[in-house]
ChimeraX commands (.cxc) that place a marker at each C-alpha (Angstrom):
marker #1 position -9.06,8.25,28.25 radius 0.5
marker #1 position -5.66,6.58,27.65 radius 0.5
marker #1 position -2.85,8.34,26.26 radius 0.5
marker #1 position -0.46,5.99,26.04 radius 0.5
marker #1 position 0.85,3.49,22.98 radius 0.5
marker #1 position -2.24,1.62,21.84 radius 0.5
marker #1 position -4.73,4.79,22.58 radius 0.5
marker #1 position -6.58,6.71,20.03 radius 0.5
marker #1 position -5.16,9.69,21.42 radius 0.5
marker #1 position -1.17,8.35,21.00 radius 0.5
marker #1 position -2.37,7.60,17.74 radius 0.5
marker #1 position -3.61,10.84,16.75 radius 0.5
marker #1 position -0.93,12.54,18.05 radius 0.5
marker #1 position 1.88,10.39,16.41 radius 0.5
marker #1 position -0.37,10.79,13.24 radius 0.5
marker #1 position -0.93,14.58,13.08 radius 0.5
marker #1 position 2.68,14.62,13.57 radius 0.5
marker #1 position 3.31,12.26,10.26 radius 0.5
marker #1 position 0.71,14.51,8.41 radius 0.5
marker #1 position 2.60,17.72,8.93 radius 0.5
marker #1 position 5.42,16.21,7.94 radius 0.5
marker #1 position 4.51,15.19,4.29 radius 0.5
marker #1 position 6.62,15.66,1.49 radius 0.5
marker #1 position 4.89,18.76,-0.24 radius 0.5
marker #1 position 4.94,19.21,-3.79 radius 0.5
marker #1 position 8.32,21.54,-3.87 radius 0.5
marker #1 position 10.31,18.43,-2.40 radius 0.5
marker #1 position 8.85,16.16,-4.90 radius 0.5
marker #1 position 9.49,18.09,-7.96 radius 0.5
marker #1 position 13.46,19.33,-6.88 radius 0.5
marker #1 position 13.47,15.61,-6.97 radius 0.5
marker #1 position 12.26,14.37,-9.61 radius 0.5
marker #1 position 13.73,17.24,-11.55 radius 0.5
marker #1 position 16.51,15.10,-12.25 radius 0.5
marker #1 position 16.86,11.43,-14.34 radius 0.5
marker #1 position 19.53,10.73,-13.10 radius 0.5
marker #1 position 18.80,7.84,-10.47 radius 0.5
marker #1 position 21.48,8.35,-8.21 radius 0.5
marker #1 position 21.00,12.38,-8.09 radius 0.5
marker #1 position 17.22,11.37,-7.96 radius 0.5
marker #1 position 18.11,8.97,-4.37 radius 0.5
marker #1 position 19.93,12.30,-2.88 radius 0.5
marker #1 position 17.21,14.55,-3.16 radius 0.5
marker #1 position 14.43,12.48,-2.29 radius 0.5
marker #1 position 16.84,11.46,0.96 radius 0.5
marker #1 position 16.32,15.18,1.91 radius 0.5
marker #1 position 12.45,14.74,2.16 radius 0.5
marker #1 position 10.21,13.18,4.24 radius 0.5
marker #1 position 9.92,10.55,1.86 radius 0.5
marker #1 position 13.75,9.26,3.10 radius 0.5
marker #1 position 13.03,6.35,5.01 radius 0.5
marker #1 position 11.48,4.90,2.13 radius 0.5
marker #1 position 14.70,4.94,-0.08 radius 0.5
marker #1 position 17.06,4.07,2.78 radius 0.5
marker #1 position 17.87,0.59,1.49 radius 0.5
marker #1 position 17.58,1.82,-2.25 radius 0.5
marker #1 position 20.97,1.97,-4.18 radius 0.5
marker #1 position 21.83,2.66,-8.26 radius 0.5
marker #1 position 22.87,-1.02,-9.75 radius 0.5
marker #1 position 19.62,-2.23,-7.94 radius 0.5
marker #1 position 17.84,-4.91,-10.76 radius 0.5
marker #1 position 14.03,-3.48,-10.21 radius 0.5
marker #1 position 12.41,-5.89,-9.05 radius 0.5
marker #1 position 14.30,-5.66,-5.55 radius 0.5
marker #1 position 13.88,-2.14,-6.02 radius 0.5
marker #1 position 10.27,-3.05,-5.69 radius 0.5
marker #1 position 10.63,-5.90,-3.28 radius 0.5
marker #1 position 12.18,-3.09,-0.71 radius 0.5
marker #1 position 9.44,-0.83,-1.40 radius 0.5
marker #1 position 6.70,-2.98,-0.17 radius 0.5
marker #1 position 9.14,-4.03,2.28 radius 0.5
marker #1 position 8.75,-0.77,3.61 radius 0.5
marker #1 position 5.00,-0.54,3.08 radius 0.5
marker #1 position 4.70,-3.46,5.45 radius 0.5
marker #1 position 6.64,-1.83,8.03 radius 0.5
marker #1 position 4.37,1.51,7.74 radius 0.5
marker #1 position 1.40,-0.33,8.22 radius 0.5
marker #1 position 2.81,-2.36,11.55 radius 0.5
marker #1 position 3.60,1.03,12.90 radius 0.5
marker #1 position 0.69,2.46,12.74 radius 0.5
marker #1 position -1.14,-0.76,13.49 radius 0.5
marker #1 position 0.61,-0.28,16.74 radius 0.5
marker #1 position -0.28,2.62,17.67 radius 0.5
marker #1 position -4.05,1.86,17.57 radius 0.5
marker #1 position -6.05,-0.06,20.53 radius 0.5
marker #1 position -5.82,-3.33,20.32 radius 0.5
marker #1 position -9.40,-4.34,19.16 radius 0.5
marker #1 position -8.25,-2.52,16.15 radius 0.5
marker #1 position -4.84,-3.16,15.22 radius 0.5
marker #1 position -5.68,-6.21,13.16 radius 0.5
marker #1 position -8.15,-4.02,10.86 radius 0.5
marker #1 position -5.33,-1.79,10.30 radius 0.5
marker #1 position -2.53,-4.65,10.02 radius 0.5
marker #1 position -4.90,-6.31,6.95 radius 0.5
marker #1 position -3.29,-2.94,4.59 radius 0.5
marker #1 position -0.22,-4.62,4.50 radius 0.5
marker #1 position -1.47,-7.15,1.93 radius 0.5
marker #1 position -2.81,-4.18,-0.66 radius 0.5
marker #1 position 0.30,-3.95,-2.93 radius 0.5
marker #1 position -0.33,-7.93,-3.99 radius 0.5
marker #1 position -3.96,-8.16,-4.39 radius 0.5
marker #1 position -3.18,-7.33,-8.58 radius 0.5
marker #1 position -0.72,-10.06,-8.38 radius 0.5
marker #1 position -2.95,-12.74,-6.50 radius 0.5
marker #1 position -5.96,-11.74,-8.46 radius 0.5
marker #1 position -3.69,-12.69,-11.89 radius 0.5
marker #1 position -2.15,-15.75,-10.11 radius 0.5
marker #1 position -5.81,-16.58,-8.91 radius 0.5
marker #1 position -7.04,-16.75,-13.26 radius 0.5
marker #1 position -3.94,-18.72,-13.72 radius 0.5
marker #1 position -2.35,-16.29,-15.45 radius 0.5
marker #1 position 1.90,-16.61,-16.18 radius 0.5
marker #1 position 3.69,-15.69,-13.45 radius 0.5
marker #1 position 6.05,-13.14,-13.84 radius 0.5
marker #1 position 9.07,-14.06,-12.97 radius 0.5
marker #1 position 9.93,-11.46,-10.25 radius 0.5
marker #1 position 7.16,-13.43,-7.89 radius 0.5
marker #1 position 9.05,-16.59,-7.67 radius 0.5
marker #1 position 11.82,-14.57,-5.88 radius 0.5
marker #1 position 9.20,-12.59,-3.26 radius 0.5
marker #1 position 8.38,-14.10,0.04 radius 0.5
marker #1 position 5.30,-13.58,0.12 radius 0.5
marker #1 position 4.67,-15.01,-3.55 radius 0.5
marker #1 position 6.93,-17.42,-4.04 radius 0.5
marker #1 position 5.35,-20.23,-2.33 radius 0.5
marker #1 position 2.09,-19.69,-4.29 radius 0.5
marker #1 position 3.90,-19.52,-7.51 radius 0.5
marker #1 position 5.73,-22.56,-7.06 radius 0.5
marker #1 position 1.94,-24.52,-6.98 radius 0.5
marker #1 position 0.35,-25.59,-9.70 radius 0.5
marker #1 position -2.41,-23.28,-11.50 radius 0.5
marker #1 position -5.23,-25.51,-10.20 radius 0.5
marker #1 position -3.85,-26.04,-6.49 radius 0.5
marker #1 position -2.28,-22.46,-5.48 radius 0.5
marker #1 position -5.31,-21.77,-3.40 radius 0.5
marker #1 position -3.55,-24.77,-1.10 radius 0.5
marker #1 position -0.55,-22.65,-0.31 radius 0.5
marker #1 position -2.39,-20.24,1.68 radius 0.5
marker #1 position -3.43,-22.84,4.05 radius 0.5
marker #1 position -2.76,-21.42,7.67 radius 0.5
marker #1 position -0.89,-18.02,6.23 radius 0.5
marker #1 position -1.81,-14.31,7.23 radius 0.5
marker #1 position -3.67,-15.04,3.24 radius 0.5
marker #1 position -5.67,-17.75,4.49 radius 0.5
marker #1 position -8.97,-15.30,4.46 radius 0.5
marker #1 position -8.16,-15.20,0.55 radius 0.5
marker #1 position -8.30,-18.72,0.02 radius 0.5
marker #1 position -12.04,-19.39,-1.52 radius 0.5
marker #1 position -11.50,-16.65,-3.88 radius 0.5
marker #1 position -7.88,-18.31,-5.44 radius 0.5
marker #1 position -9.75,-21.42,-5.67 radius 0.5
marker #1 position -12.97,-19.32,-7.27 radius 0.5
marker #1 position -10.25,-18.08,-9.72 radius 0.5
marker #1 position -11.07,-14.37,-8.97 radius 0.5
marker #1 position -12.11,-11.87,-6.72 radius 0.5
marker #1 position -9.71,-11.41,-4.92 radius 0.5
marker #1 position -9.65,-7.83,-4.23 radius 0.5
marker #1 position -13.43,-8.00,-2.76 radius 0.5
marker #1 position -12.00,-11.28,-0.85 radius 0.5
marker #1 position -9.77,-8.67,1.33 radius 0.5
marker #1 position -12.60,-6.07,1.30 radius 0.5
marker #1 position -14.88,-8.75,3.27 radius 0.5
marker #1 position -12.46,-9.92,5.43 radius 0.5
marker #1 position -11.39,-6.36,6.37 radius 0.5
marker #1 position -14.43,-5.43,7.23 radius 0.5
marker #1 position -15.08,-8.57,9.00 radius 0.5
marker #1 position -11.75,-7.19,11.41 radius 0.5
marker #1 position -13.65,-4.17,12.49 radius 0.5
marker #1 position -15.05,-3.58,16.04 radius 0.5
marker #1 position -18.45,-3.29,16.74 radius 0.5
marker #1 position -18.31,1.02,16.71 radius 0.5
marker #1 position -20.85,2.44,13.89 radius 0.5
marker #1 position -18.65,5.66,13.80 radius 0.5
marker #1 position -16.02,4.16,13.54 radius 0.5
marker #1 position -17.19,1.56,10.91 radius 0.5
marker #1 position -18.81,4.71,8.93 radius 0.5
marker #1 position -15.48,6.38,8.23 radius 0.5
marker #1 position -13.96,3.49,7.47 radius 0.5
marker #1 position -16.85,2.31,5.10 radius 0.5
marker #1 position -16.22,6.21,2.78 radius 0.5
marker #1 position -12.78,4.86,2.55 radius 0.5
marker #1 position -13.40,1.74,1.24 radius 0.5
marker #1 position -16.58,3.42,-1.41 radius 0.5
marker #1 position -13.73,5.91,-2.66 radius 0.5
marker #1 position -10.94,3.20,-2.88 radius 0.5
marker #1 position -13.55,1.06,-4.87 radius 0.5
marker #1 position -14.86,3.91,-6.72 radius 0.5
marker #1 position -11.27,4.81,-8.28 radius 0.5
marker #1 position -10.33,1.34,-8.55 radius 0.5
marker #1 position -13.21,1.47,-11.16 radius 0.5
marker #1 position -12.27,4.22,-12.94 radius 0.5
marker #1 position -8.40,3.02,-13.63 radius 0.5
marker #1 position -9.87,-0.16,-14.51 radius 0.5
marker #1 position -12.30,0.93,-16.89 radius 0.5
marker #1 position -9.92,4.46,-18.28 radius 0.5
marker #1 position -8.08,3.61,-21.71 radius 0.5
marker #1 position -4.38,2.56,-21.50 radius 0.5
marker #1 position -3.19,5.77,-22.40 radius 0.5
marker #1 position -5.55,7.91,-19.36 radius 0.5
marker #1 position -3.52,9.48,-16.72 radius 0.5
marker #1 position -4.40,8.62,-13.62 radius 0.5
marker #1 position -2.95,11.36,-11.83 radius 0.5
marker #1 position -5.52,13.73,-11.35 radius 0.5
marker #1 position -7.87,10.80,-9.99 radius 0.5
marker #1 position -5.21,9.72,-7.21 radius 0.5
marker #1 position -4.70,13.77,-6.44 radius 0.5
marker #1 position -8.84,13.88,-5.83 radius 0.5
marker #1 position -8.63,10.51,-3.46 radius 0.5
marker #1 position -5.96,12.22,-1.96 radius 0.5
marker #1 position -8.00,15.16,-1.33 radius 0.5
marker #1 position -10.46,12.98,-0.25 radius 0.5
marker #1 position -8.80,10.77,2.36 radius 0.5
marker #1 position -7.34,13.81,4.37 radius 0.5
marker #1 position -11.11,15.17,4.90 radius 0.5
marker #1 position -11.53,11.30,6.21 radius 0.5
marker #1 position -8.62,12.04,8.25 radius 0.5
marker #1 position -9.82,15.41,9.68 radius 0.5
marker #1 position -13.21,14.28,10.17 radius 0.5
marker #1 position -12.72,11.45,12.53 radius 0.5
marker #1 position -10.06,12.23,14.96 radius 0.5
marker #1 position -9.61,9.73,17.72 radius 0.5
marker #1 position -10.93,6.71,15.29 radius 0.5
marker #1 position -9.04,3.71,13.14 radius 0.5
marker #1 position -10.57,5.83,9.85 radius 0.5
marker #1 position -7.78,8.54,10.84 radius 0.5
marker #1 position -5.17,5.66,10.58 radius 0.5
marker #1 position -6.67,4.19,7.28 radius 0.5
marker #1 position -6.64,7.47,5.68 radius 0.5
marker #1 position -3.22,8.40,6.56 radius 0.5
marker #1 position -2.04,4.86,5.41 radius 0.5
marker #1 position -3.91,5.61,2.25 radius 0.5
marker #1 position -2.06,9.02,2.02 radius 0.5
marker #1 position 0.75,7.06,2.52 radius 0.5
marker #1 position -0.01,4.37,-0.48 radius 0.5
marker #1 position -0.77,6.90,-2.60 radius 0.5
marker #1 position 2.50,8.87,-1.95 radius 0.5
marker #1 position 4.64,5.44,-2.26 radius 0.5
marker #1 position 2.83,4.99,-5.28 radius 0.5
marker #1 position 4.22,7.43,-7.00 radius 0.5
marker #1 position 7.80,7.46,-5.71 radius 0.5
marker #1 position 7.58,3.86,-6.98 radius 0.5
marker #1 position 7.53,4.86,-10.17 radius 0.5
marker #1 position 9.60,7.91,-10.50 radius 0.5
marker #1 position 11.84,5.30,-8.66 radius 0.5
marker #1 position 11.42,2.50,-11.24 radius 0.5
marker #1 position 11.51,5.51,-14.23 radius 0.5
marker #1 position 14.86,6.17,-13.57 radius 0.5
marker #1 position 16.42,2.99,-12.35 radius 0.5
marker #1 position 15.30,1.28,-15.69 radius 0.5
marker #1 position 16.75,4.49,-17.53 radius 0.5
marker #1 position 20.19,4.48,-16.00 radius 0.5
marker #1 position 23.22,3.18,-17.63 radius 0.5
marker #1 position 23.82,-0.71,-16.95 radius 0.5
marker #1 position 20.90,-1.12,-15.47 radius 0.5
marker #1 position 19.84,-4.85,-14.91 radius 0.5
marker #1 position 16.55,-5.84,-16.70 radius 0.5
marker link #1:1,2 radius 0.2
marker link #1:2,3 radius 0.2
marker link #1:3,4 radius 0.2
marker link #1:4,5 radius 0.2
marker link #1:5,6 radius 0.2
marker link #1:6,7 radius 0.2
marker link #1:7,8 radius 0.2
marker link #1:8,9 radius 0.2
marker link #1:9,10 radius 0.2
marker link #1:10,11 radius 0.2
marker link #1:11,12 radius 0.2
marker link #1:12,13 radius 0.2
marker link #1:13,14 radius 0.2
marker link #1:14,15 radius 0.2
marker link #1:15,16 radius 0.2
marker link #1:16,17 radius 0.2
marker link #1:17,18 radius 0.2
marker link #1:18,19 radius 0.2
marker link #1:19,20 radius 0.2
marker link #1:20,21 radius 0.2
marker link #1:21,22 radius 0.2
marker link #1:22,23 radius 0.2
marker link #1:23,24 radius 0.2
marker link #1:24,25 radius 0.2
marker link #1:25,26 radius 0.2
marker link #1:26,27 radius 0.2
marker link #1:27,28 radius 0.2
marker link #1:28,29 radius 0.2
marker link #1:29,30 radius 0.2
marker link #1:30,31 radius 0.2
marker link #1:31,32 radius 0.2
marker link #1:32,33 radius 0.2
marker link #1:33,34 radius 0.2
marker link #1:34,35 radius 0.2
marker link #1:35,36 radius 0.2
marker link #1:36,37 radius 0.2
marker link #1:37,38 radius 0.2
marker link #1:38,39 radius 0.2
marker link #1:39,40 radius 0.2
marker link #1:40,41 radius 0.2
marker link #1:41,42 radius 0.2
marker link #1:42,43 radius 0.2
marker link #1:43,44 radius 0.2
marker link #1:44,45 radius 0.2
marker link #1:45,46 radius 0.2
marker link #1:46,47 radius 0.2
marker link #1:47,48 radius 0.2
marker link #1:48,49 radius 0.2
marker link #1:49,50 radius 0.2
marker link #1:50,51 radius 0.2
marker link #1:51,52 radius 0.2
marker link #1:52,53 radius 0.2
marker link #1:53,54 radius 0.2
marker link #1:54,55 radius 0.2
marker link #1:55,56 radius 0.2
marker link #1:56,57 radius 0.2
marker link #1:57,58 radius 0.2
marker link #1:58,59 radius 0.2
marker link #1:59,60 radius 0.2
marker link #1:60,61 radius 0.2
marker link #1:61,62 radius 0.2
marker link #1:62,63 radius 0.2
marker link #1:63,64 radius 0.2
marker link #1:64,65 radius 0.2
marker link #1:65,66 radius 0.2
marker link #1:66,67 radius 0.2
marker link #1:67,68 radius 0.2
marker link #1:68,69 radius 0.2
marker link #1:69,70 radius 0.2
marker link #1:70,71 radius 0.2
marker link #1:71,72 radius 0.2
marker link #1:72,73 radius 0.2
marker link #1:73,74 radius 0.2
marker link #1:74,75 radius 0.2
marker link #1:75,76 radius 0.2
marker link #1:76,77 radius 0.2
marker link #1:77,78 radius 0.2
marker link #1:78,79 radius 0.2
marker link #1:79,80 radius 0.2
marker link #1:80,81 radius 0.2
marker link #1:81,82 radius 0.2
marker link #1:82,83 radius 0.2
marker link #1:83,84 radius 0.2
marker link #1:84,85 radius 0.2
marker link #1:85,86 radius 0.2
marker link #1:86,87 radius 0.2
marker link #1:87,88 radius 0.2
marker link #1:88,89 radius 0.2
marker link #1:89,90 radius 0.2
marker link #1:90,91 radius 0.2
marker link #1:91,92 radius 0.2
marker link #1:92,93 radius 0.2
marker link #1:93,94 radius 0.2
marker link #1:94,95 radius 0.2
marker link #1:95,96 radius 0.2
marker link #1:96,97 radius 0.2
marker link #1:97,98 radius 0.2
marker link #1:98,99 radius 0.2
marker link #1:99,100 radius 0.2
marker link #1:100,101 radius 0.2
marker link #1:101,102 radius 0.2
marker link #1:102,103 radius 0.2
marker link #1:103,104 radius 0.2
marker link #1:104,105 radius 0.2
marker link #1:105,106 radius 0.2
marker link #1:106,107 radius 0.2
marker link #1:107,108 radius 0.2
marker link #1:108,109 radius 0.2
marker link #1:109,110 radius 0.2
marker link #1:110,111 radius 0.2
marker link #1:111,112 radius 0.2
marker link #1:112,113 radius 0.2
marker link #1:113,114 radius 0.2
marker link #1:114,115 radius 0.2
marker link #1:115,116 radius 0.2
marker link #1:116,117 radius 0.2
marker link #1:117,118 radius 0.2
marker link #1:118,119 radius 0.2
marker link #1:119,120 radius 0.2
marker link #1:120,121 radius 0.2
marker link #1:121,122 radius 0.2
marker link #1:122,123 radius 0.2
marker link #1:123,124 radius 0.2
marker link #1:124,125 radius 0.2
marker link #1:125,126 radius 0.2
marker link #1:126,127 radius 0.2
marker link #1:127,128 radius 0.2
marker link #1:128,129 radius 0.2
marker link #1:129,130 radius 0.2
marker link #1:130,131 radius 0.2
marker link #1:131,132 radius 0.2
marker link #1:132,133 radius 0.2
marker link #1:133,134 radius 0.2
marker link #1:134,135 radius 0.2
marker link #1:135,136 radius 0.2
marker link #1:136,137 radius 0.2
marker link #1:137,138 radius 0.2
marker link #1:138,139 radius 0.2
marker link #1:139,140 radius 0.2
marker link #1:140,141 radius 0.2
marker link #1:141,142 radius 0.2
marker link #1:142,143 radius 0.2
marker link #1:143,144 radius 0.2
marker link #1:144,145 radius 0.2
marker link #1:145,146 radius 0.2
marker link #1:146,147 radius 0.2
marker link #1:147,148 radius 0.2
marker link #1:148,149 radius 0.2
marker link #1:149,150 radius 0.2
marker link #1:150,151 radius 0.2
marker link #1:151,152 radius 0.2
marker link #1:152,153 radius 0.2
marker link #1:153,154 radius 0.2
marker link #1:154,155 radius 0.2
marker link #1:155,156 radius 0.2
marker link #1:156,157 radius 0.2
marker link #1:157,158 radius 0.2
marker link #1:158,159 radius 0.2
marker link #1:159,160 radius 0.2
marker link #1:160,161 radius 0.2
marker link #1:161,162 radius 0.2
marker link #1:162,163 radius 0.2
marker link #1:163,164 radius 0.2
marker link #1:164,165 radius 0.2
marker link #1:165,166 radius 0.2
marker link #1:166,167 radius 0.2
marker link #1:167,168 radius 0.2
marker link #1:168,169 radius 0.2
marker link #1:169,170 radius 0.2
marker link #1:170,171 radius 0.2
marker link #1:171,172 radius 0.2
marker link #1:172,173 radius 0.2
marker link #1:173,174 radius 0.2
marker link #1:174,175 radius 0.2
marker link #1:175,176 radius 0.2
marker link #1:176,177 radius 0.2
marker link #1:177,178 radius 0.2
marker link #1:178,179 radius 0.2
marker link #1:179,180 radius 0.2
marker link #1:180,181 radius 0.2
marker link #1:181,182 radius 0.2
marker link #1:182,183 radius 0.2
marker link #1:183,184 radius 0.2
marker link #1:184,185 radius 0.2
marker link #1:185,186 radius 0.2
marker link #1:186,187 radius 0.2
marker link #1:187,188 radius 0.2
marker link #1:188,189 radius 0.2
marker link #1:189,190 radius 0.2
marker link #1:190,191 radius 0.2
marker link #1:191,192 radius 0.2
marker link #1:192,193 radius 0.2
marker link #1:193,194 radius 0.2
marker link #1:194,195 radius 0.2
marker link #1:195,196 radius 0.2
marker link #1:196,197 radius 0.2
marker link #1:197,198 radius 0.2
marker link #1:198,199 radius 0.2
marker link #1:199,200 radius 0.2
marker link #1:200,201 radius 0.2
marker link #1:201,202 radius 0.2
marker link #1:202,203 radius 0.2
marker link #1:203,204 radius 0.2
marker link #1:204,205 radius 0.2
marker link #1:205,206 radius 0.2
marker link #1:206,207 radius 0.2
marker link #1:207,208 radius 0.2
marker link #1:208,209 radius 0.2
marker link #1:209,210 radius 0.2
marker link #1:210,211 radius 0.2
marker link #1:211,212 radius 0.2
marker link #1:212,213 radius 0.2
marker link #1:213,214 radius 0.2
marker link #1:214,215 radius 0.2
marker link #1:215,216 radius 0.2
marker link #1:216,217 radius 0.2
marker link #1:217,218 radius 0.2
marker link #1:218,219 radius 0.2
marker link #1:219,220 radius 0.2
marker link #1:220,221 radius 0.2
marker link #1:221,222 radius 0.2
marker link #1:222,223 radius 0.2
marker link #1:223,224 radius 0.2
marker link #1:224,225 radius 0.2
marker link #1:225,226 radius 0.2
marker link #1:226,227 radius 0.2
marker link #1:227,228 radius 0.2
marker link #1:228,229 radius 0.2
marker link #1:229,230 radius 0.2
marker link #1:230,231 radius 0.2
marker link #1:231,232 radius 0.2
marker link #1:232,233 radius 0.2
marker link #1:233,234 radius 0.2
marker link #1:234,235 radius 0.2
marker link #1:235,236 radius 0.2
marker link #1:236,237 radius 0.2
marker link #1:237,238 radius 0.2
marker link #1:238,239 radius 0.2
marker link #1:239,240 radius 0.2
marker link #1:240,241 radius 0.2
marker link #1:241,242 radius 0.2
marker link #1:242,243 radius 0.2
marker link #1:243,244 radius 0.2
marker link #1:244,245 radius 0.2
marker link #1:245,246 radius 0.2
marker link #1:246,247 radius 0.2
marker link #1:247,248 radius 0.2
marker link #1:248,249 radius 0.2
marker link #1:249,250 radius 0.2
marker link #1:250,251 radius 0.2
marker link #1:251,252 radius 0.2
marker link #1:252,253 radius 0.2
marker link #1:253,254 radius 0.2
marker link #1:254,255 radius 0.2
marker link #1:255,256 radius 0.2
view
């Protein structure tokens, strides 16, 4: 067996190694103890969570705030994609696109855009089309697999669900982990969807937590072990992004 970069056994190692170094709940609520955003930046920069604030700063308008964030998303899910064998780094390089499916899916029913997405790189180009001929702007982009569903006018998030699973090798192990993942990401998608405005959705995103790391100590030496811990790491970024967005909106001067 290979043990090198591009090896399910580099992977696992590099991805154990990630796991035990999670921000536990202690870090988290030191920082979010505070409301004050730059106080707030400090702490969290004392966590595992630091690499994701790096290029954070007070003054920030929120929307780049944002912008970096899935910035770094991106970058999280090329690392790990890189660590996997090659038949499967494009199954795992397909995440990076899962913090704009809401945003395609409302650009898709022609809703308004808002106006951070004519600034983003990835959105601006759609959102500079016309309604009725967005769908054209994906033409021979990374979202070209999206394409019939902007022009359908919706579905896009089980657009990316079929062409993920269309990116995985032929390995019925491997495809069964991955399939749970994509039942329990689709079953809590549900629930926010169909919860009242005023649910929390906390305790649902602490069960799929729960959840994804039995995925992720279930199938060792498998692309389900690098979904799960990306999904770990979604959920985690998730909610940094909003203590983040809390407190930068909060602060004194800060830009709308």
């Amino acid at each position: 067996m290979s043990t090198g970069a591009g090896s399910f056994a580099y992977a696992q190692a590099r991805l154990q190694a990630r796991i035990g170094m999670r921000a536990g709940p202690a870090d988290l609520q030191r920082a979010r103890s505070t409301r004050d955003f730059t106080a707030f930046l400090q702490l969290v920069r004392s966590t595992p969570q630091a690499r994701y604030v790096a290029r954070l700063a007070p003054g920030m308008n929120p929307h780049e705030l944002e912008r970096r964030l899935r910035d770094e998303w991106q970058t999280a899910v090329e690392e790990v994609a890189r660590w996997q064998p090659a038949a499967w780094q494009d199954t795992v390089r397909w995440l990076r696109w899962l913090p704009y499916l809401a945003a395609l899916e409302k650009l898709a029913r022609g809703g308004r855009a808002p106006a951070w997405t004519r600034m983003d790189p990835v959105l601006g180009r759609i959102v500079a089309m016309e309604p009725g001929t967005r769908a054209e702007s994906l033409t021979g982009t990374p979202l070209q697999p999206l394409q019939a569903a902007m022009q359908a006018e919706g579905g896009i998030v089980a657009a990316w669900l079929q062409h993920w699973r269309s990116l995985w090798a032929a390995n019925a192990t491997a495809a069964a982990g991955l399939e749970r993942i994509a039942r329990e990401v689709e079953a809590l998608d549900a629930l926010l969807r169909a919860a009242p405005p005023s649910a929390a959705s906390d305790e649902m995103q602490a069960a799929l937590a729960q959840r994804l790391l039995r995925v992720f100590r279930r199938n060792p030496l498998s692309p389900a072990a690098a979904v799960a811990f990306l999904g770990l790491e979604a959920l985690d970024l998730l909610a940094l992004r909003g203590a983040v967005l809390m407190r930068a909106v909060l602060a004194p001067g800060a830009a709308a």
